[in-house]
C-alpha positions in Angstrom: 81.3 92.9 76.9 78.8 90.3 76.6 79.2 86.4 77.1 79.1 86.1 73.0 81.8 88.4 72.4 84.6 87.5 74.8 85.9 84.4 73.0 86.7 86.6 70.1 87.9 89.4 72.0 90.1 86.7 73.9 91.2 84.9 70.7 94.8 85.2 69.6 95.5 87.1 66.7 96.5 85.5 62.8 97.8 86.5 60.0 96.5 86.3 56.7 97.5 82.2 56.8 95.5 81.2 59.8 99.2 81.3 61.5 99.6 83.4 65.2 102.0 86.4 63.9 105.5 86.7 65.0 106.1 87.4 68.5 109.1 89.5 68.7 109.2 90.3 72.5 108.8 86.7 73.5 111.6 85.8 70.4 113.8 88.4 72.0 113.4 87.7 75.5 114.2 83.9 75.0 116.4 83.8 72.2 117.4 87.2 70.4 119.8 88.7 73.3 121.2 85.5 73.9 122.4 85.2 69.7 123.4 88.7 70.3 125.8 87.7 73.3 127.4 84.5 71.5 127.9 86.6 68.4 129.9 89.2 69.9 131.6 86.5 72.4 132.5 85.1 68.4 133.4 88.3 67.3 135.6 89.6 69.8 137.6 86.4 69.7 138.5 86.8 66.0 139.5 90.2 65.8 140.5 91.2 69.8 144.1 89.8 71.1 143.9 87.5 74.1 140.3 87.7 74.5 139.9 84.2 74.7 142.9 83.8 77.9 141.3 82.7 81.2 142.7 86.0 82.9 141.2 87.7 80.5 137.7 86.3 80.7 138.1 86.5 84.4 138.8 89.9 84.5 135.6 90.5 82.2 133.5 88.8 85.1 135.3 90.9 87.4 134.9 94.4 85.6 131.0 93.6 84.7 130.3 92.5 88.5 129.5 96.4 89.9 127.3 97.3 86.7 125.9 94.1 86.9 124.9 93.7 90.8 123.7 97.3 90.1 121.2 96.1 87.1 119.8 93.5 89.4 118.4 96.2 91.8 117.2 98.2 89.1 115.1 95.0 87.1 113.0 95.7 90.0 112.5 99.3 90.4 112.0 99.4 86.5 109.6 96.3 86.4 107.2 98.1 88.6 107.4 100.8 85.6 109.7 102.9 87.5 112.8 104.9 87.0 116.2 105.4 89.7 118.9 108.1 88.3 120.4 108.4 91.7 121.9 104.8 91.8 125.4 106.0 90.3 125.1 108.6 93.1 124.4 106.0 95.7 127.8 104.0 94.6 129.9 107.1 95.6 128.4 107.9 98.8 128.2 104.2 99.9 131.6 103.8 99.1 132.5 106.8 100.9 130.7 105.9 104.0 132.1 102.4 104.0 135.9 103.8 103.6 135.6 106.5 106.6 134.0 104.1 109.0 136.8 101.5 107.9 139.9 104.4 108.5 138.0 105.2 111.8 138.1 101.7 113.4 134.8 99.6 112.2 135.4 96.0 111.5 135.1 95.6 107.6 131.8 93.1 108.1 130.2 96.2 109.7 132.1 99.0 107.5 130.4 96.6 104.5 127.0 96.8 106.2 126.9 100.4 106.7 127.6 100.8 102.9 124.4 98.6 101.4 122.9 100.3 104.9 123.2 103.6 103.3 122.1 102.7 100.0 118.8 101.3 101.3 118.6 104.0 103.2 118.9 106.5 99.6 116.4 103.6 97.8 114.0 104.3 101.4 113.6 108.0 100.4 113.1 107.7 96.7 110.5 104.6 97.1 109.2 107.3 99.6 108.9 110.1 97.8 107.6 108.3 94.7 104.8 105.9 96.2 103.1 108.1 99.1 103.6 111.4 97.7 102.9 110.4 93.9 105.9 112.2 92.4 107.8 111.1 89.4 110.1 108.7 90.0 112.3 110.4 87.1 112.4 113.9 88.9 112.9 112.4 92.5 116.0 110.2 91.8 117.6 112.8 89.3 117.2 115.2 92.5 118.8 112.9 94.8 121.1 112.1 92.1 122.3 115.5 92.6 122.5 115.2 96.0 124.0 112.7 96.9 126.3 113.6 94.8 127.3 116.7 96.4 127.0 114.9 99.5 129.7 112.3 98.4 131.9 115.2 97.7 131.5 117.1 100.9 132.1 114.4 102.7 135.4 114.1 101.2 135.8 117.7 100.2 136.4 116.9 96.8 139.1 114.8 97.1 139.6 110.9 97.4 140.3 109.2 100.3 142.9 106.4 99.5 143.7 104.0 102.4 146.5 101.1 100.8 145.6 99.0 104.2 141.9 99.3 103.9 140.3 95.9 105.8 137.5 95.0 103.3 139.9 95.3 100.5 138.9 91.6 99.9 136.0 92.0 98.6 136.8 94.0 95.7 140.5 92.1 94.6 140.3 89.1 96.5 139.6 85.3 95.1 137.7 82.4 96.5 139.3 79.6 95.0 140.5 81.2 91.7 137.5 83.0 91.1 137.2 87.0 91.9 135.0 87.6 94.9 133.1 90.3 93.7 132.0 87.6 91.0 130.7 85.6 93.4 129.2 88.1 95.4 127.2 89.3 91.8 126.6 85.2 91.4 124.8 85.3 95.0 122.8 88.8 94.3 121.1 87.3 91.0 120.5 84.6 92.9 118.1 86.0 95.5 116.8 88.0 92.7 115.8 85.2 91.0 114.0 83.5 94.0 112.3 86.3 94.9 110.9 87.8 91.3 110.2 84.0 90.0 109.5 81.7 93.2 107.7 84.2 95.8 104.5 85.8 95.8 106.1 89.4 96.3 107.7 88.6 92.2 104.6 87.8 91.1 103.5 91.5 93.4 106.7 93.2 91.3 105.3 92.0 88.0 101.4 92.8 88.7 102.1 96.3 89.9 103.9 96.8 86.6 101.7 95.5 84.3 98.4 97.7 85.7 99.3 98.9 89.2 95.0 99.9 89.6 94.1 96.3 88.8 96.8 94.9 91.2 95.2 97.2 94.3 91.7 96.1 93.2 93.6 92.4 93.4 94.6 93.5 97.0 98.4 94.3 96.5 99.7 96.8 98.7 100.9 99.0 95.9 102.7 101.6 97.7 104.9 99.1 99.8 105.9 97.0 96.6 106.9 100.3 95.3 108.7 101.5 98.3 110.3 98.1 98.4 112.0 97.9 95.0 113.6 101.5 95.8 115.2 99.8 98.6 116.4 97.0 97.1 117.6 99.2 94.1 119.4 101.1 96.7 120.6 98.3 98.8 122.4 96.6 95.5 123.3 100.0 94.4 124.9 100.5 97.9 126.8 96.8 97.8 128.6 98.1 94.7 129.9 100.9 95.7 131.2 99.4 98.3 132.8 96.6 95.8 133.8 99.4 93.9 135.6 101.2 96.8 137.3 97.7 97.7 138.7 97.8 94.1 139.9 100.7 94.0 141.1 100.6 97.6 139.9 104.3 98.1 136.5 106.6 98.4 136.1 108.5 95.3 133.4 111.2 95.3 133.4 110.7 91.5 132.1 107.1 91.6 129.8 105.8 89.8 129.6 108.5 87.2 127.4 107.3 84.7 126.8 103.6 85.6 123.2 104.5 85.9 122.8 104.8 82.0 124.9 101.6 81.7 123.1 99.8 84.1 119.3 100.5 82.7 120.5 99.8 79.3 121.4 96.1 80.9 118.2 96.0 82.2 116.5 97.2 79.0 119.3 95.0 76.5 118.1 91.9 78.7 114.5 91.8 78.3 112.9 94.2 80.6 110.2 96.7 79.3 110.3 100.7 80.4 106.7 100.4 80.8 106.6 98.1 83.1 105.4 94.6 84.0 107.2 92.5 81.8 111.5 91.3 81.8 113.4 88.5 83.4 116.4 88.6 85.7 118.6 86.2 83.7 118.4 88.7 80.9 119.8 91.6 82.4 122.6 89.4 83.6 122.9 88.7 79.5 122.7 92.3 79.3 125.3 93.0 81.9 128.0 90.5 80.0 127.3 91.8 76.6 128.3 95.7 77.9 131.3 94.4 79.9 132.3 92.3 76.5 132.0 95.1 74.3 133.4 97.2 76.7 136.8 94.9 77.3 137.3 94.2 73.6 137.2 97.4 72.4 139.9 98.7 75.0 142.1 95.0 73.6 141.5 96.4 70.3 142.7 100.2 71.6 139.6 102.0 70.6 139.9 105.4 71.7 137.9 106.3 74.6 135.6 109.0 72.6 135.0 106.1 70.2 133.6 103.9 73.1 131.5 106.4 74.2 130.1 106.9 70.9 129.8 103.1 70.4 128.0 102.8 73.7 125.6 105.4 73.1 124.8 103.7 69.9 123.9 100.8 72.2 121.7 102.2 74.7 119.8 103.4 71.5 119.4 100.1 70.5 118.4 99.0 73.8 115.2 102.1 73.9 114.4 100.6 70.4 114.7 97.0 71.1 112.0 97.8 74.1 109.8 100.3 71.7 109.9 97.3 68.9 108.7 94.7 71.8 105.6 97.0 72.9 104.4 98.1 69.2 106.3 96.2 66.3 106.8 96.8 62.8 104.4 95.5 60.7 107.2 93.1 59.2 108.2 91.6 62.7 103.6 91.5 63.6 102.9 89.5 60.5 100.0 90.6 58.1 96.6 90.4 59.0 93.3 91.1 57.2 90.7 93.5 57.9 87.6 92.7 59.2 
């Protein structure tokens, strides 16, 4: 490209008016999920009883804080364009791990650590597998999905494990003054994601691998240890819920986790973040999180059948793929006209 053509090459696009057309990812990401939350929040307070009661809202925080912590882990695996199936896997077998070494005798700080221990250790071998041996992410985590899965069960040969006295019950049902625990805990784990993805060089690593991994490794990022990082840190938050979710439930459940990998990209996706890659923000999959754990809550207050949910959320997750498809090649109604030549 020569010295004459790059200012027009580098020029923003107009419509037919002289006006830049309308950008819908950038309306989206700062504006457009936010309306969608406080519509619903609206909604769900005209038409769903108690909604509104401070228990009730409470108990929201509390129910969206496993699918939440669980989106955190997975802005980054998805940011660098990647994919992780397994990570409803990783909540059983976490929680599993962390249970038996509790019933056996560990002190729950350590039972605690060996659960997020196990999930990094899952994240390890699918940011392994994907970045030095160049297979797809999709196919590696939907093996170890499987896996693990069978793993979880073995270990408890296919039945739970309930133990009433279990010591790190706390951090699934306990309260910090009034607020739920694992609230906080999700509060603190968006935290650090925030700092690193917005305030450290490694974020701006995340985001550059994304958006053209070749040009970042001409740029001099190590492209293979980002990668093999975020699968670790997916795994590692994936690993901390399970073990939230063990707490709450005061038992290891093989069956844990069951799905919360489709309800946890479709936060990810809801809030901002693009499939491809490269582009999404950590405050909107939080959005994302509380606008599934809204919907979710008032449709149980208004005693939607459960097939009727699951319709409804699949009807959401579409609208997640197509809210991301609609941000990478919009409609000519959302671009704005423009005129040839």
């Amino acid at each position: 490209m020569t010295n004459e053509m790059k200012p027009l090459a580098q020029a923003a696009p107009q419509d037919g008016a002289g006006r830049p057309p309308f950008d819908f990812a950038k309306w989206w990401d700062r504006v457009g999920i936010l309306m969608v939350l406080i519509a619903l929040v609206l909604l769900m307070s005209l038409i769903a009883p108690n909604f509104n009661r401070i228990d009730n809202l409470l108990n929201i925080a509390r129910s969206i804080s496993v699918n939440a912590i669980l989106a955190a882990g997975l802005t980054f695996v998805i940011l660098t364009g990647g994919i992780d199936l397994s990570v409803g896997s990783i909540i059983a077998v976490s929680g599993v791990v962390a249970v038996v070494l509790a019933i056996a005798g560990l002190p729950a700080p350590l039972a605690v650590l060996a659960g997020i221990g196990v999930g990094a250790l899952c994240g390890l071998v699918n940011g392994a597998l994907t970045a030095y041996l160049s297979l797809a992410p999709f196919i590696v985590t939907l093996g170890t999905m499987t896996f693990l899965r069978g793993l979880a069960y073995t270990i408890t040969a296919g039945q739970p494990i309930v133990s009433s006295d279990l010591n790190f019950k706390g951090i699934g049902i306990g309260y910090l003054f009034g607020v739920p625990i694992p609230v906080i805990v999700m509060a603190i784990v968006f935290l650090i994601a925030w700092f690193l993805l917005e305030r450290t060089r490694y974020g701006r690593h995340v985001y550059a691998v994304g958006g053209n991994a070749q040009a970042a490794r001409l740029a001099g990022v190590r492209v293979d240890r980002v990668t093999l990082s975020v699968y670790v840190i997916g795994g590692a938050c994936a690993g901390l819920a399970g073990v939230i979710f063990a707490a709450r439930v005061i038992s290891a459940q093989p069956t844990a986790g069951t799905g919360y990998e489709l309800d946890a990209i479709a936060a990810v996706v809801l809030g901002g973040t693009s499939l491809a890659g490269g582009r999404g923000r950590i405050v909107g999959t939080l959005i994302g999180s509380v606008i599934l754990g809204v919907l979710s809550t008032g449709l149980i207050l208004l005693n939607v059948p459960f097939f009727t949910q699951l319709l409804i959320k699949g009807v959401v997750i579409i609208f997640a793929v197509a809210i991301d498809s609609l941000k990478t090649r919009p409609l000519p109604f959302l671009r704005g006209s423009r005129r040839a030549g």
